[in-house]
BAGU-361395 format. One record per residue (C-alpha): x, y, z. Coordinates in steps of 0.1 Angstrom, whole numbers, plus 2048, in hexadecimal, padded with zeros to 3 digits. Layout:
! BAGU-361395
XYZ;...
! end
This chain:
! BAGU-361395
D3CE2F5D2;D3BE525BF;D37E4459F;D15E2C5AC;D0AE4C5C0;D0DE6359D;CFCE44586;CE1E4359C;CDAE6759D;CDBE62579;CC0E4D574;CABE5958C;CADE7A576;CA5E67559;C8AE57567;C74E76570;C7FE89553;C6FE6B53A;C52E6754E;C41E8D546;C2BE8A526;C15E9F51F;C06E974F8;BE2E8E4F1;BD4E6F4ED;BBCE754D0;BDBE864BE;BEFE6A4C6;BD7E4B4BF;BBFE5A4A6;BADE394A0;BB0E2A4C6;B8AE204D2;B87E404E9;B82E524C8;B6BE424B9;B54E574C2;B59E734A6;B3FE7348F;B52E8746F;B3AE78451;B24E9944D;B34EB6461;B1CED4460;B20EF846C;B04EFA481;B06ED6492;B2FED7494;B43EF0489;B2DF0B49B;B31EF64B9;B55EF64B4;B5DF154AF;B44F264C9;B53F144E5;B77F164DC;B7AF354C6;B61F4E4C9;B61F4F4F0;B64F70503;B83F7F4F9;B8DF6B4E3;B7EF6B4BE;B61F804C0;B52F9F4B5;B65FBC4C1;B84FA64D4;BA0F994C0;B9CF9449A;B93F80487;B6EF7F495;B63F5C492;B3EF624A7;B27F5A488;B29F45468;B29F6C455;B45F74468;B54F52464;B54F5243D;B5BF7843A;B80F82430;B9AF6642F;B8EF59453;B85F34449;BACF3043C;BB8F4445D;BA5F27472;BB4F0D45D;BD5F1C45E;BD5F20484;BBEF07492;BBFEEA477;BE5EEF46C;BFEEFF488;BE5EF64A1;BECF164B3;BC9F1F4BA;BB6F1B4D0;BCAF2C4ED;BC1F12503;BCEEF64EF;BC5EE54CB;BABED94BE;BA4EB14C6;BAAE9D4AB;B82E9A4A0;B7BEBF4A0;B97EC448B;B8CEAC474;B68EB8473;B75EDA46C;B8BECF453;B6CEBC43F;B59ED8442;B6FEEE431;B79ED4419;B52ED1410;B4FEF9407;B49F0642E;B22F08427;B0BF15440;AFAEF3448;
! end
């Protein structure tokens, strides 16, 4: 009777320990039909990246002027330094940044393309 009561214990520990998942779905299924959505063929500064990075990045202490480096507020402050290549490394790469969780799978690609295509003020 021990050795039911035990088993059963046992898979009832199994079962709520499987059933906690927690990854995204865009991450996961990068071409499912919820994400088709994400328009990547021209990504521009000032119609995505800026967008991007203004609502995830340069928020109130976070990465702007005077907070914690590097400042990513402006397109100047953006490109100046090595900042573009800490954004890729951190956001794009490790996925580390934002704070609040990565990047979905579309605004990392945009971000990606618009480095890839020279990071132009468009």
């Amino acid at each position: 009777m021990k050795k039911i009561t035990v088993l059963t214990l046992i898979a009832f520990t199994l079962s709520l320990v499987s059933s906690c998942y927690y990854d995204k779905e865009e991450t996961l299924y990068p071409n499912s039909s919820t994400n088709t959505s994400c328009d990547t063929s021209l990504a521009k500064y000032s119609k995505d990246v800026s967008v991007i990075i203004n609502s995830k990045c340069a928020v109130s202490g976070c990465h702007v002027a005077g907070s914690q480096t590097p400042d990513l507020s402006s397109y100047a402050a953006l490109t100046s330094s090595n900042n573009i290549t800490r954004v890729q490394e951190r956001a794009i790469n490790l996925k580390t940044m934002p704070a609040a969780g990565s990047l979905s799978a579309c605004e990392i690609t945009k971000l990606q393309l618009w480095i890839n295509n020279g990071a132009k003020n468009d």
